[in-house]
Structure formats: structure tokens, C-alpha cells
PDB file as gemmi writes it, atoms N, CA and C in Angstrom:
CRYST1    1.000    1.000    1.000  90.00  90.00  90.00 P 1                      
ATOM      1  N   UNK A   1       0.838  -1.177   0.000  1.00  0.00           N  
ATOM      2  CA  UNK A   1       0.000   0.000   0.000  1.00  0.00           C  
ATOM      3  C   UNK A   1       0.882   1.239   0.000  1.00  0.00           C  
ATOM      4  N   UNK A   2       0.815   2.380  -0.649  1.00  0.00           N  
ATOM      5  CA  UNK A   2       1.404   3.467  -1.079  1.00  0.00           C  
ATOM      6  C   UNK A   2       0.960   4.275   0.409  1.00  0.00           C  
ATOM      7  N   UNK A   3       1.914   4.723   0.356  1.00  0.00           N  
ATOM      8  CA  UNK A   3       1.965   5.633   2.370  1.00  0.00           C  
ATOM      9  C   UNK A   3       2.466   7.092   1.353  1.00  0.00           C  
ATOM     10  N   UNK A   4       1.689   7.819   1.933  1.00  0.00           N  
ATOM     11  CA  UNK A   4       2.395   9.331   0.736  1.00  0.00           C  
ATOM     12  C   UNK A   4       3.770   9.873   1.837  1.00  0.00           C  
ATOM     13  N   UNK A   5       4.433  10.693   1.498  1.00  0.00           N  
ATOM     14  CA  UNK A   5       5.512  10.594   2.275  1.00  0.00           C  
ATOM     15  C   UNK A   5       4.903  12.130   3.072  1.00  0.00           C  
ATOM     16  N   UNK A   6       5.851  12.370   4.447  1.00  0.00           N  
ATOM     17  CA  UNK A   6       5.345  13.949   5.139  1.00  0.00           C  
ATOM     18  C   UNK A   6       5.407  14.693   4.153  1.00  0.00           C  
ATOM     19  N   UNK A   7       4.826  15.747   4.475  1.00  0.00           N  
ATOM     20  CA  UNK A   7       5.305  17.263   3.497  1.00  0.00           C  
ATOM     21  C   UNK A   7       6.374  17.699   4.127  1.00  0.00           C  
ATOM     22  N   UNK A   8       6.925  17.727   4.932  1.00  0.00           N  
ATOM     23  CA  UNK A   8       8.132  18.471   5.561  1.00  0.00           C  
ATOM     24  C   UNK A   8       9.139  17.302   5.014  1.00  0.00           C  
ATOM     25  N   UNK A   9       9.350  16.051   4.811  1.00  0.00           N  
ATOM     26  CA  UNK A   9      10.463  15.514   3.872  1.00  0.00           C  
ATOM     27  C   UNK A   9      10.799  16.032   3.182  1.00  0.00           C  
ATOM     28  N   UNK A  10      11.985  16.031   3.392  1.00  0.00           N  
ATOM     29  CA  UNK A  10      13.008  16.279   2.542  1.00  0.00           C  
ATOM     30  C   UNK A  10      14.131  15.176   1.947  1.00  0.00           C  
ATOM     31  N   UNK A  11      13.774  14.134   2.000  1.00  0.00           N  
ATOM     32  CA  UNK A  11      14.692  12.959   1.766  1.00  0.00           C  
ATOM     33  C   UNK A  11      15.707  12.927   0.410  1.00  0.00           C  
ATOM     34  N   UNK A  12      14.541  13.509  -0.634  1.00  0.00           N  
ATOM     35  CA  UNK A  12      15.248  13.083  -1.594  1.00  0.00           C  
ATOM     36  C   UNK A  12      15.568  14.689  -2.626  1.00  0.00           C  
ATOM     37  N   UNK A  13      14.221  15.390  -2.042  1.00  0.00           N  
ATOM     38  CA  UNK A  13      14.645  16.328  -3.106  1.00  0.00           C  
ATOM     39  C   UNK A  13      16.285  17.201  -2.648  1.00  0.00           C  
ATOM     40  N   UNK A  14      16.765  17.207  -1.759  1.00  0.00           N  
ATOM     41  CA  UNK A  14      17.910  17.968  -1.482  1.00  0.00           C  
ATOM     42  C   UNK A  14      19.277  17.003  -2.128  1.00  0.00           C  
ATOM     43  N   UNK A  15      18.561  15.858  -2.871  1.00  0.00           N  
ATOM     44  CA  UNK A  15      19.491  15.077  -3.525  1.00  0.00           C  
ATOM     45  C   UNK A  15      19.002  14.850  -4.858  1.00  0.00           C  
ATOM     46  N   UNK A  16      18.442  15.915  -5.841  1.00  0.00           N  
ATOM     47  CA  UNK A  16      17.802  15.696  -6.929  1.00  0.00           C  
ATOM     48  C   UNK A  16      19.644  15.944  -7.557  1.00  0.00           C  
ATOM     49  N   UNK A  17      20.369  16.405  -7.550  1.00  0.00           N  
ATOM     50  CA  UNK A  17      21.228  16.055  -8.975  1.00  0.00           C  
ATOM     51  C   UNK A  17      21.372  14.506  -8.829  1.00  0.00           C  
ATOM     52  N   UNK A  18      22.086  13.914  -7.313  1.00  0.00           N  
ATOM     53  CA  UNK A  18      22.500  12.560  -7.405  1.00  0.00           C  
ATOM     54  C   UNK A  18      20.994  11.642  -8.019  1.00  0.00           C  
ATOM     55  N   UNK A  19      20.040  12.069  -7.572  1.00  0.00           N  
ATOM     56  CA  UNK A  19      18.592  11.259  -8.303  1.00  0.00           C  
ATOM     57  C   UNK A  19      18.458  11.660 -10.042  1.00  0.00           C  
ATOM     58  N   UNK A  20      19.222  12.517 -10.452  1.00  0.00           N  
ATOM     59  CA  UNK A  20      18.953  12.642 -11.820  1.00  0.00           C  
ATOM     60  C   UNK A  20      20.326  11.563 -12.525  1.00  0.00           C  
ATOM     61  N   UNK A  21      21.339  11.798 -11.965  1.00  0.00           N  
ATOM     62  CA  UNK A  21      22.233  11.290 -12.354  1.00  0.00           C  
ATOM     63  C   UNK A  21      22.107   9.771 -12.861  1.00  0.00           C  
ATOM     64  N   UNK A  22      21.430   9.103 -11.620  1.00  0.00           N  
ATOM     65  CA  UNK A  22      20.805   7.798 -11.069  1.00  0.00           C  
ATOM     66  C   UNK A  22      19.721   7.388 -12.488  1.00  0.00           C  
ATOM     67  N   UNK A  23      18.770   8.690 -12.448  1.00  0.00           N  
ATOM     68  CA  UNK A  23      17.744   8.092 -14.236  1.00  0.00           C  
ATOM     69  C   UNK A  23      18.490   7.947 -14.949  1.00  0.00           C  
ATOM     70  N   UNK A  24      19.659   8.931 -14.989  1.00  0.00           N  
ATOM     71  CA  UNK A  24      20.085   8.798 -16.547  1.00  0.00           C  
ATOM     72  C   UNK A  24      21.102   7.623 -16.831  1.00  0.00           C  
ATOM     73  N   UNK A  25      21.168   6.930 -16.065  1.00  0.00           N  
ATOM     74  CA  UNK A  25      21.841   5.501 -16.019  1.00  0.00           C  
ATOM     75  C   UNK A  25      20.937   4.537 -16.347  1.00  0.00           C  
ATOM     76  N   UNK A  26      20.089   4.822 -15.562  1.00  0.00           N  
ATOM     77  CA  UNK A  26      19.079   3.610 -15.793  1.00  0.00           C  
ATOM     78  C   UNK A  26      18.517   3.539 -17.019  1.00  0.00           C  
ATOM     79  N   UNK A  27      18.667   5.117 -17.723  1.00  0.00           N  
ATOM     80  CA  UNK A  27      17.950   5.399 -19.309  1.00  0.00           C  
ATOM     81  C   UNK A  27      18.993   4.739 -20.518  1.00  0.00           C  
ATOM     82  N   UNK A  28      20.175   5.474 -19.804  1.00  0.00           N  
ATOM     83  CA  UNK A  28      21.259   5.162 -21.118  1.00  0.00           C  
ATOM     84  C   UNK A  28      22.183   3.447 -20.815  1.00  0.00           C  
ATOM     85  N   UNK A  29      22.354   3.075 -19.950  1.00  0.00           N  
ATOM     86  CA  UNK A  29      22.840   1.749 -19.914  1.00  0.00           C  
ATOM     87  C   UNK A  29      22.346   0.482 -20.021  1.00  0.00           C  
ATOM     88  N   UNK A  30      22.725  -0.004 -21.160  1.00  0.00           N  
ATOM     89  CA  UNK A  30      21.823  -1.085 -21.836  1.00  0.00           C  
ATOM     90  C   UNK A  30      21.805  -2.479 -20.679  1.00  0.00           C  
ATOM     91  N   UNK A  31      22.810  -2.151 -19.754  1.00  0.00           N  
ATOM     92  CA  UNK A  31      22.992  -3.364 -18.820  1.00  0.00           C  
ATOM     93  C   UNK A  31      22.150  -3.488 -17.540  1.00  0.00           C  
ATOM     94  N   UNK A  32      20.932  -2.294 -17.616  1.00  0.00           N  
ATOM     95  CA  UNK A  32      20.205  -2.318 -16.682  1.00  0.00           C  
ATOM     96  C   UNK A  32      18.682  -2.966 -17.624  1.00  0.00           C  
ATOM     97  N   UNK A  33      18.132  -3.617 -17.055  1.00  0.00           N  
ATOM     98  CA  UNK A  33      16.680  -3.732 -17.815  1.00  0.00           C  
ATOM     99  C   UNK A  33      15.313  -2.770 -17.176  1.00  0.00           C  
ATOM    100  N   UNK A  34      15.801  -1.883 -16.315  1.00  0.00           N  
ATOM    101  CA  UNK A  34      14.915  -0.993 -15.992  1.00  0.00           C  
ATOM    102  C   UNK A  34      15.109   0.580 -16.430  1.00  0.00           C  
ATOM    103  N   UNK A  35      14.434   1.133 -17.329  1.00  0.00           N  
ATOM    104  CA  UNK A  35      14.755   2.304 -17.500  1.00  0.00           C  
ATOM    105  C   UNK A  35      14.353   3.866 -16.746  1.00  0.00           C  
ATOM    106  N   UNK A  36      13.375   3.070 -16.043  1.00  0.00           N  
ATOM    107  CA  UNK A  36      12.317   4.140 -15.157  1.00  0.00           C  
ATOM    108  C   UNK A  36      12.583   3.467 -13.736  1.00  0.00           C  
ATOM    109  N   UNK A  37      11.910   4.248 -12.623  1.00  0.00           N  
ATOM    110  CA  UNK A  37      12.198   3.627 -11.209  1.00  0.00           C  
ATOM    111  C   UNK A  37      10.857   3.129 -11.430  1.00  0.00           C  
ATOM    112  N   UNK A  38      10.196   3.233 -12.259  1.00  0.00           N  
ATOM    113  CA  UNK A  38       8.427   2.949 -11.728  1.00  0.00           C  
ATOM    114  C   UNK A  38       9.062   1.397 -12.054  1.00  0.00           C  
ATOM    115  N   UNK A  39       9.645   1.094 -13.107  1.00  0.00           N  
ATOM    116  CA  UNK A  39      10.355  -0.641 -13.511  1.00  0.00           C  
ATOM    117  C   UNK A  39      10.310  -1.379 -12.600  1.00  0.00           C  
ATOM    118  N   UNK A  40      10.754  -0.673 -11.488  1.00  0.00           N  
ATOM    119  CA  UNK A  40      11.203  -1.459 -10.229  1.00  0.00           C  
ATOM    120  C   UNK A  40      10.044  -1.426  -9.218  1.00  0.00           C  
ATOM    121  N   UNK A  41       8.869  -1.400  -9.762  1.00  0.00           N  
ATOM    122  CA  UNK A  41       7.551  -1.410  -8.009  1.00  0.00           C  
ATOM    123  C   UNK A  41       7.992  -2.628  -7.964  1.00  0.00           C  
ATOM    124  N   UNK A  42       7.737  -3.627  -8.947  1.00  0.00           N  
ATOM    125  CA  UNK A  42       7.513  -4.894  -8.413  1.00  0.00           C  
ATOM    126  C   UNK A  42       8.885  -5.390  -7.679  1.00  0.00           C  
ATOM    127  N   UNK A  43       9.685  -4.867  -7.190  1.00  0.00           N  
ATOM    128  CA  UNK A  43      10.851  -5.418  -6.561  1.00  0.00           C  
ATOM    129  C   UNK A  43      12.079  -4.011  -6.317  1.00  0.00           C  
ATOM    130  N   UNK A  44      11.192  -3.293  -5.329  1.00  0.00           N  
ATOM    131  CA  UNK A  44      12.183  -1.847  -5.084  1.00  0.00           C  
ATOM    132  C   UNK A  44      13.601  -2.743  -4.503  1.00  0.00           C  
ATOM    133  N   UNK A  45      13.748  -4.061  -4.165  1.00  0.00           N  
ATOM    134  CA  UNK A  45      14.952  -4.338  -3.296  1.00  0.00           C  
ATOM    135  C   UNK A  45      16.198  -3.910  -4.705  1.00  0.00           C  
ATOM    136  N   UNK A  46      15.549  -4.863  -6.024  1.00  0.00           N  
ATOM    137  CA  UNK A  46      16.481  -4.658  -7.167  1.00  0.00           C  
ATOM    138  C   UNK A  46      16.807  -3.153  -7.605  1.00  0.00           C  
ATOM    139  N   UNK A  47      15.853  -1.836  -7.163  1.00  0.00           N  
ATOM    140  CA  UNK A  47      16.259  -0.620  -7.099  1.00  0.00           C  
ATOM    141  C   UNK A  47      17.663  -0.271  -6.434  1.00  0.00           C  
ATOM    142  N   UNK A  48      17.434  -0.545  -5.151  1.00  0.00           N  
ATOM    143  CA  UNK A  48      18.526  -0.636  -4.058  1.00  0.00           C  
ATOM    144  C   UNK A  48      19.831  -1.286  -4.687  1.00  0.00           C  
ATOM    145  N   UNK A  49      20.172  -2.651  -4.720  1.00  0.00           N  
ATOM    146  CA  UNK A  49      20.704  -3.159  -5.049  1.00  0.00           C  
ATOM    147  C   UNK A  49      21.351  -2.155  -6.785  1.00  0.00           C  
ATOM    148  N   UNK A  50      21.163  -2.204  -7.988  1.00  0.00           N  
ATOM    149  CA  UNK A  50      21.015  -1.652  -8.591  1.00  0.00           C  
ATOM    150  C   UNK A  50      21.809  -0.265  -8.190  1.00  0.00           C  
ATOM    151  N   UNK A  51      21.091   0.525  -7.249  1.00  0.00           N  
ATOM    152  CA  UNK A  51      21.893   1.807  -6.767  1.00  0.00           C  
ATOM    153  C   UNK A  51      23.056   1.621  -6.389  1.00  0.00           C  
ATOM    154  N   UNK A  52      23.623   0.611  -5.454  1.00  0.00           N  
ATOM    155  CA  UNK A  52      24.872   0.360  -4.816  1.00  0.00           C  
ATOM    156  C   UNK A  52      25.627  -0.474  -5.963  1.00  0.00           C  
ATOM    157  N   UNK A  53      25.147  -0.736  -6.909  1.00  0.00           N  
ATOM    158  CA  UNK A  53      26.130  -1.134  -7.896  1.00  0.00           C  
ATOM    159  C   UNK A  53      26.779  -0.235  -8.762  1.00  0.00           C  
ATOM    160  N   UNK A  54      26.027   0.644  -9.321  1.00  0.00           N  
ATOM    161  CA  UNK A  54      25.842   2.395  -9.529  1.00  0.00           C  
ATOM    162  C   UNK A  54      27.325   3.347  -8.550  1.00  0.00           C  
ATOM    163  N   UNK A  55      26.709   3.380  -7.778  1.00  0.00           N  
ATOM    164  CA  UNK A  55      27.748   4.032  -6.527  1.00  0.00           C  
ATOM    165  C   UNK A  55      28.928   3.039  -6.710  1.00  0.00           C  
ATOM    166  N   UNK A  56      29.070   1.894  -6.372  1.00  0.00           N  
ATOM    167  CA  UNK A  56      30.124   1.548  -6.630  1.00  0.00           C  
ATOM    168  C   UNK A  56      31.381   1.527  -8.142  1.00  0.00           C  
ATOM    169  N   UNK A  57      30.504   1.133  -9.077  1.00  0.00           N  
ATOM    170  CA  UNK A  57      30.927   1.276 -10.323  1.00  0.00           C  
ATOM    171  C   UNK A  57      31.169   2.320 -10.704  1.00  0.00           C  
ATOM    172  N   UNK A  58      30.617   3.158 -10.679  1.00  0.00           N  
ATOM    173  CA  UNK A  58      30.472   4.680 -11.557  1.00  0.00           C  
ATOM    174  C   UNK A  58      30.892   5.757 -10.585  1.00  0.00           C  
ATOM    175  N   UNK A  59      30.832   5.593  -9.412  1.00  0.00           N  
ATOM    176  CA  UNK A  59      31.087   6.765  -8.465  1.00  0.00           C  
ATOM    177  C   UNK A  59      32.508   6.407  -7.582  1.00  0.00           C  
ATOM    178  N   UNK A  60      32.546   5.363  -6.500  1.00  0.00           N  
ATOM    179  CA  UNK A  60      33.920   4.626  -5.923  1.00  0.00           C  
ATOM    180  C   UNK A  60      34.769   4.886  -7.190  1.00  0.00           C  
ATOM    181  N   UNK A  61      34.738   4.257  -8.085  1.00  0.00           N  
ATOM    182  CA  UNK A  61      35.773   3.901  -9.258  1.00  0.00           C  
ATOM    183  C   UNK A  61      36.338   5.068  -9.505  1.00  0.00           C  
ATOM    184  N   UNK A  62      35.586   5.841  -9.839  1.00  0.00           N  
ATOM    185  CA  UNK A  62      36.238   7.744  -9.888  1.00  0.00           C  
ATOM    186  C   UNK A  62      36.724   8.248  -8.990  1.00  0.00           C  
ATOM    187  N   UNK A  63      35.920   8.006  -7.638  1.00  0.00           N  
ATOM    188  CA  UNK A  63      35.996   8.957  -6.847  1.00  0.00           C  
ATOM    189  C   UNK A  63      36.694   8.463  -5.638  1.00  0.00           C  
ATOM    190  N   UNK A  64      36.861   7.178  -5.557  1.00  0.00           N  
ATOM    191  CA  UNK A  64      37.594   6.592  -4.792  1.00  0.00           C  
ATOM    192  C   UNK A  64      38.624   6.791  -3.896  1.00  0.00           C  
ATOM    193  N   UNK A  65      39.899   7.274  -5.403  1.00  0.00           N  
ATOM    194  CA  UNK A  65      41.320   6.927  -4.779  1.00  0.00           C  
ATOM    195  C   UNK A  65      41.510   8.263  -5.041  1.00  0.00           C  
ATOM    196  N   UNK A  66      40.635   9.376  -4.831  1.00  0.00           N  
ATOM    197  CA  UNK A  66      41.155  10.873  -4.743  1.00  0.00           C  
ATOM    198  C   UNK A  66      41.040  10.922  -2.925  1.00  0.00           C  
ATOM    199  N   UNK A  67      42.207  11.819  -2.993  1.00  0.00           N  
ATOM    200  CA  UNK A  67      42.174  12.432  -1.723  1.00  0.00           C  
ATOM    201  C   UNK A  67      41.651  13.521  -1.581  1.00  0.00           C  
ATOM    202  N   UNK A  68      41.109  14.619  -2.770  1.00  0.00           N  
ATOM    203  CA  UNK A  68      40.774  15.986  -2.717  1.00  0.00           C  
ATOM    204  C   UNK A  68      39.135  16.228  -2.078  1.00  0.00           C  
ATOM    205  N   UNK A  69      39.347  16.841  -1.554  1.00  0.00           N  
ATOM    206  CA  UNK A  69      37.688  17.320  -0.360  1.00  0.00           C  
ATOM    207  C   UNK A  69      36.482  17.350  -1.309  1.00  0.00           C  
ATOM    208  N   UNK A  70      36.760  17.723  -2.496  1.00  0.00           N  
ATOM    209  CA  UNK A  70      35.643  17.288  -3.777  1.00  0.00           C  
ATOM    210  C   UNK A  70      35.067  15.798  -4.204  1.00  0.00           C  
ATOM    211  N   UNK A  71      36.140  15.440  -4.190  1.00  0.00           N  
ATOM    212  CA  UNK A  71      35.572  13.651  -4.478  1.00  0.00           C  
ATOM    213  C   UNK A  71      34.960  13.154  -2.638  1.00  0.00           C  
ATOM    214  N   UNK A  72      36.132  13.877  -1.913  1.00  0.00           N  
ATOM    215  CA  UNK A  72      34.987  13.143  -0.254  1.00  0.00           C  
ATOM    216  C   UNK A  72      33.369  13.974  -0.546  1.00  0.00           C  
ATOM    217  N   UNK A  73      33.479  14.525  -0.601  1.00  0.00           N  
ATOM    218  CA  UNK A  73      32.078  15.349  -0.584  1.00  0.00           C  
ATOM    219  C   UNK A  73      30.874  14.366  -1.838  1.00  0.00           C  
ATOM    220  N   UNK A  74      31.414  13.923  -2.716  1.00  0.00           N  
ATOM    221  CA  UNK A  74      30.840  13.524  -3.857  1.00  0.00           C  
ATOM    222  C   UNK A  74      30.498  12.286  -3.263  1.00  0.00           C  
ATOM    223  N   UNK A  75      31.374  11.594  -2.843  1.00  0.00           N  
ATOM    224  CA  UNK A  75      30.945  10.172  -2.013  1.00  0.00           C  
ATOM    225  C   UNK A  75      29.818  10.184  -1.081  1.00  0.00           C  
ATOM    226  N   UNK A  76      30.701  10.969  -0.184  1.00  0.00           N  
ATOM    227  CA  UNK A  76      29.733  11.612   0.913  1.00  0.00           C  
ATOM    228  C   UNK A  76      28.106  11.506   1.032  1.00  0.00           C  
ATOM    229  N   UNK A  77      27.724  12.261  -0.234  1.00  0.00           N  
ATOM    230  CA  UNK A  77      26.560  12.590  -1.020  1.00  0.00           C  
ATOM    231  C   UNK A  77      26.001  11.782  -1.635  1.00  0.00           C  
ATOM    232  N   UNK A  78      26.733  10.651  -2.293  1.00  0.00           N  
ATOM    233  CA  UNK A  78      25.661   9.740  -2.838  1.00  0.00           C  
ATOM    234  C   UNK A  78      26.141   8.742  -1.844  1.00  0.00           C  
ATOM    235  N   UNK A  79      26.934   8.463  -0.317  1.00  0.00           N  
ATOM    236  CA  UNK A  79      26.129   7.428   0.362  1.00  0.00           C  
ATOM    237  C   UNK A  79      25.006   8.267   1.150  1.00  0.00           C  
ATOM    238  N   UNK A  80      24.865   9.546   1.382  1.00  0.00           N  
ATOM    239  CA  UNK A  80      23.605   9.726   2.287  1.00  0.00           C  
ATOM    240  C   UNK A  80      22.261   9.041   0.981  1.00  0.00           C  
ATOM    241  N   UNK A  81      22.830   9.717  -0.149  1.00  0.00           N  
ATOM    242  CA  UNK A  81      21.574   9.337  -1.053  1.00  0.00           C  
ATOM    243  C   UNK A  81      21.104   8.052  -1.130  1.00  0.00           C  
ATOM    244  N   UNK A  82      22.080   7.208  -1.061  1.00  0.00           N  
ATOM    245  CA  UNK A  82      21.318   5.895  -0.863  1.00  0.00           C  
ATOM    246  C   UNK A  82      20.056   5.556   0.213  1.00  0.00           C  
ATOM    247  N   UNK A  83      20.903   5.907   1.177  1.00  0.00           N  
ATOM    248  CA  UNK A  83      20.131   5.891   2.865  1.00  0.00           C  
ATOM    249  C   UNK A  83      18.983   6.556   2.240  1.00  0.00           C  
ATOM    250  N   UNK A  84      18.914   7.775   1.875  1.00  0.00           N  
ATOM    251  CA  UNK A  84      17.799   8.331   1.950  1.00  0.00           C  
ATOM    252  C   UNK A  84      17.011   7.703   1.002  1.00  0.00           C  
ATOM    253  N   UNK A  85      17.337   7.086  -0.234  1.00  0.00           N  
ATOM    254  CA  UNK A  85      16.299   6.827  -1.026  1.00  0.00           C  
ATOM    255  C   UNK A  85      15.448   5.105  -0.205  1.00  0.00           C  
ATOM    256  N   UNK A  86      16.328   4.203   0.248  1.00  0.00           N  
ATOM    257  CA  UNK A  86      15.808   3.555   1.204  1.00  0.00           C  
ATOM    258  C   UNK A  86      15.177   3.684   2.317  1.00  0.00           C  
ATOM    259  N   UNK A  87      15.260   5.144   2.882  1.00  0.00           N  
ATOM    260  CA  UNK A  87      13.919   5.559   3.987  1.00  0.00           C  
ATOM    261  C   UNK A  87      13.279   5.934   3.322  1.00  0.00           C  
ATOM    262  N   UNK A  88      12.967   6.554   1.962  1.00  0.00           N  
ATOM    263  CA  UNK A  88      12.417   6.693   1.234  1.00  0.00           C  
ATOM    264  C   UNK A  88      11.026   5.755   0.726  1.00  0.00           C  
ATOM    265  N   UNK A  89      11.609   4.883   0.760  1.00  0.00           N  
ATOM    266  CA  UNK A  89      11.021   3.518   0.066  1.00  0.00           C  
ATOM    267  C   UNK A  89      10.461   2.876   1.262  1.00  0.00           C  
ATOM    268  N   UNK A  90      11.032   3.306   2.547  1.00  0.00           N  
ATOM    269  CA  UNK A  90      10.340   2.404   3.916  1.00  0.00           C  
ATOM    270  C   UNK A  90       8.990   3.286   4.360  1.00  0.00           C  
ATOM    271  N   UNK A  91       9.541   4.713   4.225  1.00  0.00           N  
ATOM    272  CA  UNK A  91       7.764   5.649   4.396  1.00  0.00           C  
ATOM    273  C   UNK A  91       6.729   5.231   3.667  1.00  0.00           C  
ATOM    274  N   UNK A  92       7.390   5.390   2.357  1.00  0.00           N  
ATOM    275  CA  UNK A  92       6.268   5.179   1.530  1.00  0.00           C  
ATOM    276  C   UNK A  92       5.393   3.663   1.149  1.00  0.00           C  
ATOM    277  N   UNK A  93       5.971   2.707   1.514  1.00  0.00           N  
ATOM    278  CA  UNK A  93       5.475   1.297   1.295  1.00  0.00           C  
ATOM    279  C   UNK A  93       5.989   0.746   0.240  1.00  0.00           C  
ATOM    280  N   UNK A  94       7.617   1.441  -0.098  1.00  0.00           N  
ATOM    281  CA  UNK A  94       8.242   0.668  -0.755  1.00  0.00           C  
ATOM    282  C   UNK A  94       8.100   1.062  -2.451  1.00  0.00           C  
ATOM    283  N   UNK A  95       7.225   2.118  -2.880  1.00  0.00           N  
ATOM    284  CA  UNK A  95       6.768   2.171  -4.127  1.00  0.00           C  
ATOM    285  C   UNK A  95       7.766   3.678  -4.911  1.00  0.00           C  
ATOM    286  N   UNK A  96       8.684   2.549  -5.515  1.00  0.00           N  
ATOM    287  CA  UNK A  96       9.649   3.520  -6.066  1.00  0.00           C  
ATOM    288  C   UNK A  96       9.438   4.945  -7.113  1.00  0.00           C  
ATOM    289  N   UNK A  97       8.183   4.942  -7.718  1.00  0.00           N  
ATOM    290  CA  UNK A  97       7.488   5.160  -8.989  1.00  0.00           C  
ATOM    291  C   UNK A  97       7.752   6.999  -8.191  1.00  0.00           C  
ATOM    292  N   UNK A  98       7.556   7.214  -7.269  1.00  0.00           N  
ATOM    293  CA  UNK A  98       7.840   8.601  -6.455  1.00  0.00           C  
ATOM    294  C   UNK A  98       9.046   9.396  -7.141  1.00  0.00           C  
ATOM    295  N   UNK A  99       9.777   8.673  -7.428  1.00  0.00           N  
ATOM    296  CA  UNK A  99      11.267   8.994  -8.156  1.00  0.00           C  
ATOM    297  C   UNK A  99      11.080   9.498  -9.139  1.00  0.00           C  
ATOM    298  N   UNK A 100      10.136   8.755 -10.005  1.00  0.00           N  
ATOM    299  CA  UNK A 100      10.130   9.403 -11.294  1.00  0.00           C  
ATOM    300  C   UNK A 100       9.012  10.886 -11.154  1.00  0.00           C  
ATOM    301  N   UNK A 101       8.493  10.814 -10.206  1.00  0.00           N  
ATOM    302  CA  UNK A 101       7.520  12.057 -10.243  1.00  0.00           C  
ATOM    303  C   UNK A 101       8.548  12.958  -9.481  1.00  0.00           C  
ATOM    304  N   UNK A 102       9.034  12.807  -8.597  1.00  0.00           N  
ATOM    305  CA  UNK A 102       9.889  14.106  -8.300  1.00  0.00           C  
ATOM    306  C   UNK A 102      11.086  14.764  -9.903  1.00  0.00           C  
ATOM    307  N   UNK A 103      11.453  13.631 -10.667  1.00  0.00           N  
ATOM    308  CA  UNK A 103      12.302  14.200 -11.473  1.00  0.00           C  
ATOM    309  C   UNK A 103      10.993  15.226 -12.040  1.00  0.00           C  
ATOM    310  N   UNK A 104       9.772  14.443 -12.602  1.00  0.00           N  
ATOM    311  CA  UNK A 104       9.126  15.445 -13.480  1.00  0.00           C  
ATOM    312  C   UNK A 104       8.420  16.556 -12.979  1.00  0.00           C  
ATOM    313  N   UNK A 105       8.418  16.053 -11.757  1.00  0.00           N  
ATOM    314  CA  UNK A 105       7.838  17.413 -11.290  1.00  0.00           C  
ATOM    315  C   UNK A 105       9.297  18.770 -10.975  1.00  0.00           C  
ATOM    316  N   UNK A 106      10.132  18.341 -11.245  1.00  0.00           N  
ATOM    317  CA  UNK A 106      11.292  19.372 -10.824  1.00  0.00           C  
ATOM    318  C   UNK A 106      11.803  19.821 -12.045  1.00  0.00           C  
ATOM    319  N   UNK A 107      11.421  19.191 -13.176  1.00  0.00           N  
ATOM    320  CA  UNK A 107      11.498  19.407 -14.820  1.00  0.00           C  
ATOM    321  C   UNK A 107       9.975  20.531 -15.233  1.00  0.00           C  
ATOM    322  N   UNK A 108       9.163  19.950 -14.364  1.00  0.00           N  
ATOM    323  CA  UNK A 108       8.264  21.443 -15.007  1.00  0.00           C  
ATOM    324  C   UNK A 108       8.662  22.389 -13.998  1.00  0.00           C  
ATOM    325  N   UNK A 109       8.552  22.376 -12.648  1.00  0.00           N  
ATOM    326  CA  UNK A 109       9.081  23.750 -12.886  1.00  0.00           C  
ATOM    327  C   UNK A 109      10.410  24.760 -12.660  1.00  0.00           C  
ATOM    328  N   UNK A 110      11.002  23.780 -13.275  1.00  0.00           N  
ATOM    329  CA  UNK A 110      12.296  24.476 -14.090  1.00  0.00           C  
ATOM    330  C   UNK A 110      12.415  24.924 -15.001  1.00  0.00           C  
ATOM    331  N   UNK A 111      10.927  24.399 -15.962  1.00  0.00           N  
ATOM    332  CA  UNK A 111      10.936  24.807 -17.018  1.00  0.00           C  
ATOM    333  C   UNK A 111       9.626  26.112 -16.598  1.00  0.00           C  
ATOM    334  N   UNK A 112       9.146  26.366 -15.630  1.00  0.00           N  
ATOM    335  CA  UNK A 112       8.058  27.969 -15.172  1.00  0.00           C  
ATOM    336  C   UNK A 112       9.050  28.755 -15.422  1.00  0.00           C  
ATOM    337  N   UNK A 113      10.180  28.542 -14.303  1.00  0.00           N  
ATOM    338  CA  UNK A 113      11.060  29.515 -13.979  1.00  0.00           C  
ATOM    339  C   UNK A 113      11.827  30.229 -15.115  1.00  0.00           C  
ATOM    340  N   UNK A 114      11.776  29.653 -16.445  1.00  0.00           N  
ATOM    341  CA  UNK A 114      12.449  29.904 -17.743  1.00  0.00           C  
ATOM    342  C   UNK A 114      11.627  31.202 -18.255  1.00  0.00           C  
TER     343      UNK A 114                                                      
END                                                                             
């Protein structure tokens, strides 16, 4: 059952670049079979999973073996993002499909503000 999340959350939108970054993987890499988060209701665990493969591959691998306060910060940031997108998923009853409405809803109005 879909639990709507508080209005005072803030879980994920204060992590919308690392959540955009995150679609556009799932859009452009042929090695994922989900291209949307909605892909994943039926099994948000493979979201999760999926993410920490993400972070590890694409983010550790870069960002790893720097010592500069930019790459800690970058890490930093997408492990809170994980956490958060998994409390994320525990408020709400698990229904990832939220993801894709925060991108579009932060795409229109970005596109008001134009």
C-alpha cells in the first residue's frame, strides 16, 4: 500500500542532482533492464541493489582513490543518497514510482522559472 511521504520531507529532493544522475543511467545503460524507477515497483529491493552497484561502479571507481575534499564530498553525497532513497522507500510502502515524479515534477518547474 502506497503511504504518501510527510510534506516536511526532505529525503530526496535535497538530492535531486544525485537522483537525476541515477535516471540517466538507468535510461542510457543497456545493462540495466529498468529504465524508469516505476520498472522497479515490483521489486524496489532490485532498485537498491542496482543503486549500490551504480555508486560503486560509476562513483567509488572515480571517486575513490582521490584524496581531494571534492571527491569526499561527492561520495559523501551519494552514500547519504542511498540511505535516503531507502527511507524513502520504507515511508512510503516501498513504491519507487515517487522517483520518477519528483524528477518530473522538478522538470516542469524548471521549465516555469524559464
Amino acid at each position: 500500500e502506497y503511504r504518501q511521504l510527510p510534506d516536511d520531507s526532505q529525503y530526496i529532493e535535497k538530492f535531486y542532482n544525485e537522483l537525476s544522475t541515477f535516471h540517466d543511467e538507468l535510461k542510457g545503460n543497456t545493462g540495466i533492464p529498468q529504465s524508469s524507477f516505476s520498472e522497479f515497483e515490483d521489486n524496489p529491493n532490485a532498485l537498491i541493489a542496482t543503486l549500490e552497484d551504480f555508486i560503486q561502479d560509476k562513483i567509488l571507481s572515480v571517486y575513490g582513490g582521490r584524496v581531494d575534499s571534492g571527491a569526499k564530498v561527492v561520495i559523501q553525497r551519494y552514500g547519504e543518497f542511498l540511505h535516503n532513497v531507502k527511507t524513502t522507500l520504507i515511508l512510503n510502502g516501498g513504491h519507487p514510482f515517487i522517483f520518477d515524479v519528483l524528477i518530473q515534477n522538478k522538470q516542469l518547474f524548471d521549465g516555469f522559472d524559464k
